[in-house]
N, C-alpha and C positions, 0 to 999 in steps of 0.2 A: 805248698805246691802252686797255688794262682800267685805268689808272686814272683815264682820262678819262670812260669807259663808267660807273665806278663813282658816278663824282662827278658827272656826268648824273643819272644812278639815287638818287642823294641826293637830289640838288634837286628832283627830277620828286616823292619822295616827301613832302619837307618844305613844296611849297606849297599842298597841297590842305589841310596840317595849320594854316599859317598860316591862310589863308584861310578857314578852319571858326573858328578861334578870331578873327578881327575882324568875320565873321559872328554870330557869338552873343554878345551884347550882356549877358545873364545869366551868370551863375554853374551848376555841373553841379549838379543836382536830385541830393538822397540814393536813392541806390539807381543811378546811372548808375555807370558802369565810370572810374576817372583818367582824365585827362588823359593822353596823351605828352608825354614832355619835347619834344619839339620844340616843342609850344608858344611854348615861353619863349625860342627862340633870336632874339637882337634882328637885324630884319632886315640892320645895317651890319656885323654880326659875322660872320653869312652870306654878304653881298656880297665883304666883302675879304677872307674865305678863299678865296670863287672866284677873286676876283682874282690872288690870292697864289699857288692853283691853276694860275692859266692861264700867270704869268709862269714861273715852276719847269717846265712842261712845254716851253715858249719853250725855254726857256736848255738843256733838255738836248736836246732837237732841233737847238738851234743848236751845241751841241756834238758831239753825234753825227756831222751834219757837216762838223766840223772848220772853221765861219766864225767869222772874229775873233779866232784863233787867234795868237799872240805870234812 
């Protein structure tokens, strides 16, 4: 469960960053503060680490419970 909460906690952080960056159509004016790297994370990179995320949590729950077991 915390590294499901975590990985919530990621996403909830990195889309208000995407969303700000396909909102501003300009470039950052000299004297604004960097960018974050999240910027630049390409959204299909993000999607299938969730994925990849939710499968890996799958599989140890389903092993936890001992289904599918040999």
């Amino acid at each position: 469960m915390p590294v499901a909460l975590l990985g919530f906690t990621m996403l909830a952080r990195w889309l208000p960053v995407h969303r700000a960056r396909t909102a501003a159509a300009t470039g950052a004016a000299a004297g604004q503060q960097p960018e974050p790297a999240e910027r630049y994370f390409p959204v299909p990179v993000v999607a299938g680490h969730g994925l990849f995320a939710v499968v890996t949590v799958v599989l140890v729950l389903l092993t936890a419970l001992k289904i599918g077991g040999s």
